[in-house]
C-alpha positions in Angstrom: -0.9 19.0 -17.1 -4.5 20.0 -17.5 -5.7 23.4 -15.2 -8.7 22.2 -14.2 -10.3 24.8 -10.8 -12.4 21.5 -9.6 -11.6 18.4 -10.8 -13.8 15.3 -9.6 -11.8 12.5 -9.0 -12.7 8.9 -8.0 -10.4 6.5 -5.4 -10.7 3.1 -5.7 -10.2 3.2 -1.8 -12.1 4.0 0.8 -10.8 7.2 2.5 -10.4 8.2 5.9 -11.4 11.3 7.5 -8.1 12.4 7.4 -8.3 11.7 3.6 -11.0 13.7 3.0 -9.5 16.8 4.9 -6.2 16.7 2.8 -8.5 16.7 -0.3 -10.3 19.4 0.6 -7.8 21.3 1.8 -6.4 21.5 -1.9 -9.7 22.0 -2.9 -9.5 18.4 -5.0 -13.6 16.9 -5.3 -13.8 13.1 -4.4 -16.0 10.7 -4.9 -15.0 6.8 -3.6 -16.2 3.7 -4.1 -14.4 0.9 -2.3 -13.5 -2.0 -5.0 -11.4 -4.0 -2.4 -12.6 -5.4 1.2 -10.9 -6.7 4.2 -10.7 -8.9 6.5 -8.3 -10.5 9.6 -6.8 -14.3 10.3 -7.7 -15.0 13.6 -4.4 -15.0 15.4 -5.1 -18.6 16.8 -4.0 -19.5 12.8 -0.8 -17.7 12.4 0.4 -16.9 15.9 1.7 -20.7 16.1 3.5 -20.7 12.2 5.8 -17.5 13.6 9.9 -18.3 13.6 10.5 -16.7 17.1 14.2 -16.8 15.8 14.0 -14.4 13.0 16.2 -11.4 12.6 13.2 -8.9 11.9 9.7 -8.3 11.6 8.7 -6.5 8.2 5.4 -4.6 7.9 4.5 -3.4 4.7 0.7 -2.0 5.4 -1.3 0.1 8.2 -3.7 -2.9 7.8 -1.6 -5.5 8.7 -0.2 -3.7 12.1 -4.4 -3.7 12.6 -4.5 -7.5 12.2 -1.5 -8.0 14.6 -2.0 -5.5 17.2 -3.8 -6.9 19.5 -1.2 -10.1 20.1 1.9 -8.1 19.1 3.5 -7.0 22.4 2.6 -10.7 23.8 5.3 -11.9 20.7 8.9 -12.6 21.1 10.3 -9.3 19.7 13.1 -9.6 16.7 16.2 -7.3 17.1 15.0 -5.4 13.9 11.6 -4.2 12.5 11.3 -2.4 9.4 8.1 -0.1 8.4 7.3 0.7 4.4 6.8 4.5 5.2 6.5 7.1 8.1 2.7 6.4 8.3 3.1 2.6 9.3 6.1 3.3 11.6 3.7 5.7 13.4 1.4 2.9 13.7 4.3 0.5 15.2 5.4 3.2 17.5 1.8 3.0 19.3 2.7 -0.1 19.7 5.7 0.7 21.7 7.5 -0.9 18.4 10.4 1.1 16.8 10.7 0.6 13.4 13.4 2.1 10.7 12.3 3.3 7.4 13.9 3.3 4.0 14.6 7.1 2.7 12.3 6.4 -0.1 8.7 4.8 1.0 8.0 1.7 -1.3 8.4 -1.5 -0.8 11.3 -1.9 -3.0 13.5 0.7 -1.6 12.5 -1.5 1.4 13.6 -4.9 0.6 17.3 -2.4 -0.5 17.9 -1.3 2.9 17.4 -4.8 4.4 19.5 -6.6 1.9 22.1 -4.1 3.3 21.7 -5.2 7.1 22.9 -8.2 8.7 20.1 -9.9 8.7 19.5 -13.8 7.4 15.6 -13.9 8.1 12.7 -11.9 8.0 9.0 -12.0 9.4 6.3 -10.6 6.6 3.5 -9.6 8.1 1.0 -9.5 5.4 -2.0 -9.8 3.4 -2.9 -12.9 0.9 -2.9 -10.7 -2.4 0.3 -9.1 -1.2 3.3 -8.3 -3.5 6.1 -10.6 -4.7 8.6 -7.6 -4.9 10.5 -7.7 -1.1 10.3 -11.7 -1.0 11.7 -11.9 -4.5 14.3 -9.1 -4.0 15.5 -10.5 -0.5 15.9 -13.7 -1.5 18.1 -13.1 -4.4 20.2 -11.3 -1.2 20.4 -14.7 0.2 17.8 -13.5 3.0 14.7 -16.1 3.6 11.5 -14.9 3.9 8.8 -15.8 5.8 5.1 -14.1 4.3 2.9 -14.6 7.3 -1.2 -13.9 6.0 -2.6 -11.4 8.7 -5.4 -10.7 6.4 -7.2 -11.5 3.5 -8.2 -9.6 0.9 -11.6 -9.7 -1.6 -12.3 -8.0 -4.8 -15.2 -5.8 -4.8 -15.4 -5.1 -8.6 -18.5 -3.0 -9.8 -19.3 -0.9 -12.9 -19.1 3.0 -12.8 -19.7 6.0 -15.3 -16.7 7.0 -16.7 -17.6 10.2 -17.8 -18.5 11.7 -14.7 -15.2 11.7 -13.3 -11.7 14.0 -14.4 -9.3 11.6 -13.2 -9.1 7.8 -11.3 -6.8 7.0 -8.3 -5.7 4.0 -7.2 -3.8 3.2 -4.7 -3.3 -0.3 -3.9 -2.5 -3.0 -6.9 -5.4 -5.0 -5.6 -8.0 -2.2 -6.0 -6.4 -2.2 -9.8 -6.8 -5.2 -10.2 -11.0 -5.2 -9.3 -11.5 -2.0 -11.2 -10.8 -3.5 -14.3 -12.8 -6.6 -14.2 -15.5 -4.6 -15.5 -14.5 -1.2 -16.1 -12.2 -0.4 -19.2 -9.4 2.8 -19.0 -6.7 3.7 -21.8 -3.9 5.9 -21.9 -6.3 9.0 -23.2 -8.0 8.8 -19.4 -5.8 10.9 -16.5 -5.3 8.0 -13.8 -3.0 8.8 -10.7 -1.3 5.6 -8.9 0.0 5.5 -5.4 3.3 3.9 -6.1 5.1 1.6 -8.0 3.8 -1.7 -7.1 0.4 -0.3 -7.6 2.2 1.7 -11.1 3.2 -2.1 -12.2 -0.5 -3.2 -11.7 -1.9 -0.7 -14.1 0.8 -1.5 -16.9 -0.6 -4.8 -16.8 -3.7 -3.2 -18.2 -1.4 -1.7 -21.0 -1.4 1.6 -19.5 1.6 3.1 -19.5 0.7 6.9 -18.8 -0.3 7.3 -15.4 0.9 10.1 -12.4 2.6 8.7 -9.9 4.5 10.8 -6.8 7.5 10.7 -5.4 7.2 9.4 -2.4 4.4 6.4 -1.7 2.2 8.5 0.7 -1.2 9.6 0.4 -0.2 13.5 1.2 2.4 13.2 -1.6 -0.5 11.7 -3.7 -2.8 15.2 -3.1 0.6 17.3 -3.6 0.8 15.8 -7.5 -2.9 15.6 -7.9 -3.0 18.9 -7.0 -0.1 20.0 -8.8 -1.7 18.3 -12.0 -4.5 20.2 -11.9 -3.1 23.4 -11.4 
């Protein structure tokens, strides 16, 4: 740990207001610079491609509930619907959608839970540079998976001064990904990762020492950001 009274770190992500309210709050400076960008398959492409027999609809991000939302209540509901964390089951719930959530929030925990339901086929609501870890894991459980593209998503790389900054968070694997196509870290810089898919992105940079909390949400994030610094 390093005590540190205001440390300047820089997302990867944009934030949100709320965000930038949590940070603050724990008195955490910020500086972001988005190095991924979005955007949403018109319905009209994936809306026909949808097994209207599947057991369950799977959402895995906030941003693909976005990209489905406004066709989602017009679909033939599954009997099951699973959410990665409390967040995105907030997000379903608007929806009129109730969605069960593993006891720990990441997607492999997930894909655990489901290959413990009776359940033979999935929906996966997704983006294009989405994970391999829930299709991988619920197939070898002898549940088929179908990754349905909601949205697209674009590198954004661009250079920044290292020096300025006390720590780097990242919190998706694609923003990883972008930040190192020209921008260099090793294990002597204090980097902070979401979770573990976004955890497994960074090793493939041969970092290896990185925070990461215990729970995949971005108030846990603040708690051992904050708890670094302290």
């Amino acid at each position: 740990m390093s005590k540190l009274s205001d440390p300047q770190l820089f997302f990867t992500t944009a934030l949100s207001a709320g965000h930038t309210e949590a940070l603050k709050a724990a008195n955490i400076g910020f500086h972001f610079t988005p190095f991924i960008s979005f955007d949403f398959v018109d319905a009209a492409e994936w809306e026909p491609l949808l097994n209207n027999s599947t057991d369950a609809w799977v959402f895995t991000s906030k941003r693909a509930i976005k990209a489905t939302q406004s066709v989602i209540n017009q679909l033939e509901k599954p009997a099951h619907v699973f959410a990665v964390g409390p967040k995105t089951a907030q997000k379903l719930h608007k929806l009129g959608l109730s969605a069960t959530v593993p006891h720990t929030y990441n997607i492999a925990a997930l894909s655990d839970f489901i290959s413990t339901c009776n359940i033979g086929h999935v929906t996966h609501f997704c983006g294009n540079l989405r994970s391999d870890v829930l299709k991988k894991n619920l197939t070898e459980n002898n549940i088929e998976v179908q990754d349905v593209e909601v949205y697209r998503t674009f590198h954004s790389p661009q250079q920044i001064k290292l020096n300025d900054f006390d720590g780097f968070v990242f919190m998706s694997p694609s923003a990883v990904e972008s930040f190192f196509k020209k921008n260099t870290l090793t294990n002597e810089h204090t980097i902070f990762c979401i979770g573990p898919s976004t955890g497994k992105a960074m090793e493939n940079f041969h970092i290896h020492h990185y925070q990461q909390p215990e729970e995949s949400t971005f108030d846990s994030l603040v708690q051992t950001i904050h708890n670094y610094y302290s």
